[in-house]
N, C-alpha and C positions, 0 to 999 in steps of 0.2 A: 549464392547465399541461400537459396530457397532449397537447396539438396542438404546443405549442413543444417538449417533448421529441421527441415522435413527428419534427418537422422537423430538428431537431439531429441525430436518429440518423440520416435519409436524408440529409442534407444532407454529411457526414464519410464517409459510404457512400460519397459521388459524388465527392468530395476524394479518398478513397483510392484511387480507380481512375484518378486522372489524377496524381496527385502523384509526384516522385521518390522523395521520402523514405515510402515506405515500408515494412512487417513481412511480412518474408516469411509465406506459411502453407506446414507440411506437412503431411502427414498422416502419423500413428504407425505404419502401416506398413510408412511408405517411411524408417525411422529406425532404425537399432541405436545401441546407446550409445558403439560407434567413430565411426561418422559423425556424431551428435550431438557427438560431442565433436572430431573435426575440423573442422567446418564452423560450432558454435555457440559451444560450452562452450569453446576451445584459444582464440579468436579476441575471446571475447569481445561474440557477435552476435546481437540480439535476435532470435526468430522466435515465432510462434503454430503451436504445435501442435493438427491438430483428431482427430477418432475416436477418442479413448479415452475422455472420458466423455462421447458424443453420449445414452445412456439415463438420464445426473441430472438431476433435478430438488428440485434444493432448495428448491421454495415454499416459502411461508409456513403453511399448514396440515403437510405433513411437517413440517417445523423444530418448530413446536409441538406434534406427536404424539410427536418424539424428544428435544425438549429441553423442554419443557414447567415440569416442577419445575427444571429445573439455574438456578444463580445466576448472572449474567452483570454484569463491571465496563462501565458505557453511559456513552459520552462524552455529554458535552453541547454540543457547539458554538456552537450559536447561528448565524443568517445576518447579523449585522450583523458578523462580525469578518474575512465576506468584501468587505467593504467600507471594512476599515480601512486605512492604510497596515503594511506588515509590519514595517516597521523599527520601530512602535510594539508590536510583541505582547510578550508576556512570557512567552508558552509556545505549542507547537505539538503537535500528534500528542497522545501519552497523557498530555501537560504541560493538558490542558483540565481543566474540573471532569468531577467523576465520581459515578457512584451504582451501588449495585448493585441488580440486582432481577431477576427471576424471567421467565426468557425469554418464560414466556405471558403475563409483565404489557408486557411488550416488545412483545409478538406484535400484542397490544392497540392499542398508540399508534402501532403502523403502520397498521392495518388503520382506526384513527379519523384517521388523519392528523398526530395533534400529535406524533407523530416525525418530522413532514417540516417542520410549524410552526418547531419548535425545534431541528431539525437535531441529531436525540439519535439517536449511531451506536454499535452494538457491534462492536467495534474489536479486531481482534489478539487475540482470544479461544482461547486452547487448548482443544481439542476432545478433546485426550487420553484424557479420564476419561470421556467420554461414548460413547453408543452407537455415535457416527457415525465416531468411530475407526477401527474395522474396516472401514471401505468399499471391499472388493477396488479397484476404480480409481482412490483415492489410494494406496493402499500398494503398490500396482504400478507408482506413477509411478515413482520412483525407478531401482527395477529397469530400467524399459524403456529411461530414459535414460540409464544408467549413472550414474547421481548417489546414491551411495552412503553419503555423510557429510554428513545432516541437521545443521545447527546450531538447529533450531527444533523444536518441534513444527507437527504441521497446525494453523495459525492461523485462526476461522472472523470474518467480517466481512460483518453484516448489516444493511442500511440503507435511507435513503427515495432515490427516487430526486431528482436534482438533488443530491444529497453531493460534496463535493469535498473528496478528501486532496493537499492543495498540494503545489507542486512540490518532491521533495527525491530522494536517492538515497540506496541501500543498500550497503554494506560486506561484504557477503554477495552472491552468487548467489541470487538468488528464482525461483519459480514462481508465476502469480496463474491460478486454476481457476475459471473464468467457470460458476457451477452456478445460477443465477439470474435473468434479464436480461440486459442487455447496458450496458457501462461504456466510456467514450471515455478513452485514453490517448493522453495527449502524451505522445514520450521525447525526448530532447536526449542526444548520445554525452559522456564525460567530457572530452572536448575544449575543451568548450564550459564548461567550469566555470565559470571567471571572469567567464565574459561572461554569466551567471546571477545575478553578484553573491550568492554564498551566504554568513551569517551569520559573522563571523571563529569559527576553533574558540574564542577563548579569553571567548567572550561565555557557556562552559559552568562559568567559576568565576564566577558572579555567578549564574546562573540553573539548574546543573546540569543532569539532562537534561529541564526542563521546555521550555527552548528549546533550538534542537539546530543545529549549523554543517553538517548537510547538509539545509537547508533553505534553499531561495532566496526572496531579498527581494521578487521579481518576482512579478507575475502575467502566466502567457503571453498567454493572453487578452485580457489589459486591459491591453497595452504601453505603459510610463510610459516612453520614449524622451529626454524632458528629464532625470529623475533618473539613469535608468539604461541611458545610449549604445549602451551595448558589447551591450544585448541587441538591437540591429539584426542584428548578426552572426548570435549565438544562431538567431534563426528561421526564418536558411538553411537548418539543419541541424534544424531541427524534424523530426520523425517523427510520424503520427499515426493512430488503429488506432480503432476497433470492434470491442472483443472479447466475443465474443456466446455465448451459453450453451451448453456442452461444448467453450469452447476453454480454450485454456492458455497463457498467455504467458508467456515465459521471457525473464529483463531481468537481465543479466548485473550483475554488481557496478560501482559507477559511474555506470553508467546512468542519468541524471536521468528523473523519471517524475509527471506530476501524473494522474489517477484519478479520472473523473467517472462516476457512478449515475445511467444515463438512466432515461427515463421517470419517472412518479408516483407507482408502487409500490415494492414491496419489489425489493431484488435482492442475492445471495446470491454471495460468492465466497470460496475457501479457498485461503493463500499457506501456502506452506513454503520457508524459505531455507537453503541449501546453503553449503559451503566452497568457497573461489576454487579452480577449478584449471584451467588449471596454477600452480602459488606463482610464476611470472614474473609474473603478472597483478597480482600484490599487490607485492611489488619492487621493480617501479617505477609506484606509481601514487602520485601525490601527493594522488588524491583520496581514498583509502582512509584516508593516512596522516596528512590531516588531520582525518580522523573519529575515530580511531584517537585523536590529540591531543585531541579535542574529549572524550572518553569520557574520559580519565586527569584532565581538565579538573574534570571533573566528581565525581569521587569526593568529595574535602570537601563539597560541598554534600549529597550523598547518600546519604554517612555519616550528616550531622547530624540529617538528615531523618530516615534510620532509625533512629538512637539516640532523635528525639523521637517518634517512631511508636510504639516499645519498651515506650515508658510512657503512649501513650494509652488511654483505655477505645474508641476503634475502631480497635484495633489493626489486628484480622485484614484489615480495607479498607484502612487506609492502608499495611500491608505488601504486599498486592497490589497497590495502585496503583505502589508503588516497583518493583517486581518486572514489572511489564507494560513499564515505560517500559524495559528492555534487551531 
């Protein structure tokens, strides 16, 4: 497994240098958060920032030195639901099963492997209350890029390598803080929406946010051309990146994005999502604003869930699990 990774990462390396479609990189020096925000932030334009945390390392021994006792909610995936069709699932993202447990009992099932077995990822985890909060080089991201109105906390997301978080896009401005290995992104611009076939918003009053309408039907990879035409179009416009440990990828809101964990091991990255600006970007986006619908979709179901959560004896889990999924 560790040779077909190894060939995936060089082989997207050598794609990248001949391809059109791809991610700018700069480096953090050559950026004040005026030109970040003419050239990236104003327009809406994906780039990798590198130099500001070239000194992290988030192995997997640190992680378990600073996270060790803290409780973590761990998806469960499973690798056979990469091989279903999508139009069959019934949940995606934090809609998976879930369990909680003890980052070093985590730390464990990587290092034995039966988190790469079972494809059991900790996902969208705030770091808030833990030590690693304070890390001068994320709290100065913000700062440097002039990005100033978090809508998130630092999110920590630690996995086996070969993980895949399928294609969908965000409602927010993100940042994804490559502090462990190296992970392949495909992005696709919000142009391409349709021709992605994403989930209709209103499939969120039947299944609320466990299945979610910024999610596409598709898998880029494994192009189903007979079912789904219109994504011949789509892979004109494909994007595709290697982003590798102390960079930073910045994937404006819209932005379609699928997210692979190379390699066999662990690997380590921290997203924090931000407010659209300029408010023109949100305005007129019909992508935003069908998410926007997809989310109001979803209340009744959400409610009911939380009202029945109210009165279970695992309460405290199943209110955190409702609470992760926004």
């Amino acid at each position: 497994m560790s040779e077909y990774y190894t060939k995936l990462t060089n082989d997207f390396q050598a794609k990248e240098e001949t391809t059109v479609n791809t991610i700018k990189r700069v480096d953090i020096s050559t950026l004040t958060p005026e030109t970040f925000f003419e050239q990236f932030q104003k327009v809406g334009t994906p780039v990798i920032i590198t130099g500001l945390l070239k000194e992290l390392d988030w192995n997997l021994d640190y992680l378990s030195e600073k996270l060790g006792t803290q409780e973590f909610l761990l998806r469960f995936y499973g690798h056979e639901r990469y091989k279903q069709d999508k139009r069959q699932w019934t949940n995606t993202g934090s809609g998976v099963e879930t369990q909680s447990m003890l980052f070093r009992e985590y730390a464990e099932m990587l290092r034995n492997h039966q988190a790469h077995e079972n494809d059991v990822y900790l996902a969208k985890c705030s770091i808030q209350n833990t030590i690693l909060a304070n890390t001068v080089c994320l709290t100065n991201l913000g700062q440097q890029l002039g990005l100033n109105k978090p809508v998130s906390d630092f999110n920590l997301w630690v996995g086996p390598g070969g993980h895949i978080e399928c294609l969908h896009y965000d409602a927010v401005d993100g940042t994804l803080m490559q502090l462990h290995g190296s992970k392949k992104v495909v992005l696709f611009p919000p142009s391409q929406t349709n021709n992605l076939y994403p989930f209709p918003f209103y499939i969120h009053l039947r299944y609320g946010m466990k299945l979610r309408c910024w999610f596409s039907q598709v898998y880029p990879e494994r192009p189903d051309f007979q079912s789904f035409p219109k994504l011949k179009q789509a892979l004109q416009h494909k994007h595709e990146v290697i982003l590798n440990q102390g960079e930073i990828l910045y994937i404006p809101a819209d932005w379609w994005h699928e997210v692979t964990a190379l390699g066999d091991e662990m690997v380590c990255s921290v997203n924090r999502f931000w407010s659209v600006s300029p408010i023109s970007r949100i305005v007129f986006s019909w992508t935003i604003l069908r998410a926007n619908l997809g989310t109001l979709c979803a209340y009744p179901h959400t409610l009911l869930n939380l009202a029945i959560a109210l009165f279970s004896r695992e309460r405290k889990q199943k209110i955190a699990k409702i609470s992760q999924m926004f």
